[in-house]
Residue, then its C-alpha position, 0 to 999 in steps of 0.5 A: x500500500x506504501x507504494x500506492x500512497x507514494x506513486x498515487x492509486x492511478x499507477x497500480x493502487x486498489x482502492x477497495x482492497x487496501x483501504x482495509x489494510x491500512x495497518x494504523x487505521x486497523x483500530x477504528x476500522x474494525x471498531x466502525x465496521x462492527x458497529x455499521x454490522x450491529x445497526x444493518x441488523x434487525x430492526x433496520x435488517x438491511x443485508x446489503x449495508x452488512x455486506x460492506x460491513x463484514x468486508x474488513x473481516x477477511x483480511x482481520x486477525x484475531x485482535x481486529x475480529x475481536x474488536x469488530x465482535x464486541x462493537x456489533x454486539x455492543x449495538x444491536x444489543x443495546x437494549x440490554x440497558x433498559x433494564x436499569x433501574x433494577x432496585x425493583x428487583x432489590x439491587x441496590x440503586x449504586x450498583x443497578x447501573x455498573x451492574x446493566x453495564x457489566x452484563x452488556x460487557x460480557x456479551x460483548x466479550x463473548x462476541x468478540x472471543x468468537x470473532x478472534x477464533x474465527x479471523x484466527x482461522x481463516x488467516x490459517x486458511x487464508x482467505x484469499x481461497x474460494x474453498x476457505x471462504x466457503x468453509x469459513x462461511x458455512x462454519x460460522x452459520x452452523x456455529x450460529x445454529x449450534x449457539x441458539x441451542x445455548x444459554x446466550x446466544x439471540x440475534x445474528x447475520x442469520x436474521x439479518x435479511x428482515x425485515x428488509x429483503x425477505x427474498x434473501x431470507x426465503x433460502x432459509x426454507x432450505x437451510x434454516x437461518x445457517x444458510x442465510x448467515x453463509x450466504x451473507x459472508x459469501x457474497x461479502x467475500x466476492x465483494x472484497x475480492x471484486x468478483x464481480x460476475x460471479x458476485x452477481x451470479x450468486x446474488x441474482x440466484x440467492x434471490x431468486x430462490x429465496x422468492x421461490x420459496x417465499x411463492x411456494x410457502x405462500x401456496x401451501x394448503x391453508x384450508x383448516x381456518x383458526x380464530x383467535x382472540x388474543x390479549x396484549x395486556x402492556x402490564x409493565x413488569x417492575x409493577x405486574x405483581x402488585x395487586x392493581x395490575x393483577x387485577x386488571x389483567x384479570x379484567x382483560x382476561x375476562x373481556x377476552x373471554x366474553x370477546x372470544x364467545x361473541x366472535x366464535x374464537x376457538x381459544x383465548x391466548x395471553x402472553x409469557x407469564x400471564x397467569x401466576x402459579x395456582x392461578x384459574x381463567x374461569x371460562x365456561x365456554x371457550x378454551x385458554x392458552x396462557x403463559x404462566x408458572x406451575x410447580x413440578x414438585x419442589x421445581x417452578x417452571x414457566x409454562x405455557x398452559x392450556x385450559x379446555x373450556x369449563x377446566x379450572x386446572x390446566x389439562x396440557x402444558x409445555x415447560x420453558x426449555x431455554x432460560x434466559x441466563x441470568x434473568x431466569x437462570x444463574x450458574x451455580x444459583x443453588x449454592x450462590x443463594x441467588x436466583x437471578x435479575x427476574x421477579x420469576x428467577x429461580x426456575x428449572x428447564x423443561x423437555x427440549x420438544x416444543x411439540x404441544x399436542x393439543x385438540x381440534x380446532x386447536x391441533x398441535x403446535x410448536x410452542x415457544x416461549x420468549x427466549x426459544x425464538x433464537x432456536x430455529x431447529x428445535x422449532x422445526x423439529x416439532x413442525x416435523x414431528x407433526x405441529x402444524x402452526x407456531x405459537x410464539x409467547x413473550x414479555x418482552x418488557x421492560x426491554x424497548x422497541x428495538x427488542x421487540x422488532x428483532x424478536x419480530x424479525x426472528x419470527x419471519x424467519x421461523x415461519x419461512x424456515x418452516x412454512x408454518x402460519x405464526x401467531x405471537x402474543x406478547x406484553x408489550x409487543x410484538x403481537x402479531x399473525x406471520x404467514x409462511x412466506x414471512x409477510x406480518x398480516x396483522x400486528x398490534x400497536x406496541x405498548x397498548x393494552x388491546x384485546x383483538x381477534x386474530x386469524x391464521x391457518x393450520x398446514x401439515x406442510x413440511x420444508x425442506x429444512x424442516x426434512x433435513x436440517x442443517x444436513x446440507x450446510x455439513x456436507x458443503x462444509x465436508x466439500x469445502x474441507x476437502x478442497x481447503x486439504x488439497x490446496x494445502x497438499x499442493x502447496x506442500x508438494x510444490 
């Protein structure tokens, strides 16, 4: 590059390459390119400026991956920061706000441990190959997938196509969000390297094939109608356990009820934690879905619970599996006398199966509860095993917008993923009906109380990811690998 500056970038300098090599800008490049990462995510879910953020990557070592990891982190997951004030939770005022800060800074930390390791080895591999693109690419989604299984993992490049390019994201139908994340590094790797025609290859038939998937996700068989009325209570959780609130979330229950029979809705649906443990929906008539807490021996769970109409007592339910780390689960808890930053803090994980068997004109659903939204293949596993519709249920408060437009954008891609109509209910927002192709037909405004009526459609559908998971994303890893080890081979024979 010194050349270059010298002779002018007339006489042989590459302007889109060397920009990102300047070794005294390699602070706040990486710093800057990870932050444009976390602002293209969702809510904005603009792919195209991602690409120009993830350029700098290939030619980043550790260090520049770890400064670039935990700058994306830091953004687009700010939202962390709204849950200070935590004197509600009985932390002391002096300590709320290093506290908030001091868990944002160890997400951030993860982040940019994982991006060390990953710039680490594809330096090893280098870069400039096609092959150790493609392994880099595909490894980082698989990594995204096996992550959302964990206790931290939320947002990544695999929900980055939402809500601005759905045609990206319908590639999901066949590799789930794995495939989306690779294909984003593939096409920002074309881009460093100026490839230009077969840049335009690949994108031109990404989203081609994403639009395909969208148009056949939007012809499934819809013929078995749902009707649901659904409550938004916008109870704000530092004050949902008082008895006013617990009251008026009574009173909407109650409206609902009296609603659903009027309309001829087939249940009532409240969100994440509506009803606390031992709690009863008197409703004679009409069947009701709620998330709440039950107790399983000496162990409190959140569930979501399903009460057949005239049943006091919950006839069929499915435990919260992810807890939210932290909030709802602390490592060591038991010996540390410390439940967590959540009035509910404390529970235990229930079946990994997010299967919920439930009667006609109900039928079996995928259930997940907040947190559980980050893992497509737990999702697709029950579509596979026979749910035919996703309900999703949530808090989400006292967590801002931003949180609940991610948590949106997670949704679109769980019903393209699995071809499945989506229902979400949750406190504060979003509430909301996803059909298959992605598109949000009708979404409650946010943070308003509201009863409303929402209709969907059951489908026994199954995607081709649902079929084979990330089967796909292992064999083109194997590909790749090979062609990585015979790169090598050649180099050491030469």
């Amino acid at each position: 590059m010194k050349q270059y500056l010298d002779s002018g970038l007339r006489n042989g300098g590459n302007l889109l390459k060397d920009w990102l090599i300047i070794s005294k800008w390699w602070g706040w490049l990486p710093l800057g390119a990870g932050a444009l990462a976390g602002v293209a995510l969702p809510p904005l879910g603009w792919p195209w400026l991602l690409w120009i953020a993830l350029l700098p990557l290939w030619r980043f070592g550790p260090r520049g991956g770890a400064v670039w990891g935990a700058a994306a982190v830091l953004v687009s997951h700010r939202w962390l920061l709204a849950l200070h004030p935590l004197t509600w939770l009985g932390v002391p005022a002096v300590l709320s706000l290093p506290l908030v800060l001091l868990l944002l800074g160890l997400c951030s930390l993860a982040g940019a441990a994982l991006l060390a390791l990953w710039c680490g080895l594809l330096q090893w591999l280098g870069p400039s190959r096609l092959s150790s693109a493609c392994f880099a690419a595909l490894l980082w989604g698989l990594t995204e997938v096996l992550l959302a299984k964990g206790p931290l993992f939320w947002l990544g490049l695999g929900a980055a196509a939402l809500p601005g390019d759905r045609p990206l994201a319908g590639l999901a139908a066949f590799g789930g969000a794995g495939l989306v994340a690779a294909m984003q590094l593939l096409i920002s790797w074309l881009l460093w390297r100026q490839a230009w025609p077969l840049l335009l290859f690949v994108v031109l038939t990404a989203h081609g094939l994403g639009a395909a998937a969208l148009a056949l996700n939007s012809d499934v068989d819809s013929s078995q109608k749902l009707q649901l009325e659904v409550v938004q209570p916008a109870l704000p959780t530092r004050e949902k356990f008082e008895w006013e609130m617990q009251q008026r979330q009574r009173y909407l229950l109650g409206d609902a009820i009296l609603e659903a029979e009027a309309d001829g809705s087939a249940a009532v649906v409240l969100p994440e934690g509506a009803l606390p443990e031992g709690e009863q929906p008197n409703s004679k008539n009409v069947a009701v879905i709620s998330g709440g807490f039950r107790r399983d021996g000496i162990e409190d769970r959140s569930s979501l619970l399903w009460f057949p109409a005239g049943n006091l007592k919950p006839k069929s339910w499915l435990d919260k599996h992810r807890l939210v780390p932290i909030g709802e689960w602390v490592p060591g808890g038991e010996w540390l006398q410390w439940s967590g930053l959540s009035a509910v803090g404390g529970l235990q994980p229930g079946s990994g199966s997010r299967l919920l068997n439930l009667p006609n004109p109900i039928g079996p659903i995928a259930g997940i509860i907040c947190y559980e939204l980050a893992d497509g293949a737990s999702i697709a596993a029950a579509t596979r095993e026979g749910a035919e519709w996703l309900l999703a249920v949530a808090n989400l408060d006292p967590y801002p917008l931003q949180l609940q437009q991610q948590f949106l954008a997670l949704a679109q891609l769980r019903a393209i993923e699995t071809s499945k109509w989506l229902l979400s209910v949750a406190n504060t927002g979003p509430t909301a009906v996803v059909d298959p192709s992605g598109l949000v037909i009708n979404r409650l405004k946010a943070d308003k109380s509201k009863i409303s009526t929402m209709k969907l459609s059951r489908n026994k559908n199954i995607s081709i990811y649902s079929i084979y998971g990330e089967k796909p994303i292992y064999i083109f890893l194997c590909v790749s690998a090979i062609g990585i080890w015979r790169n090598k081979s050649i180099q050491l024979l030469g």
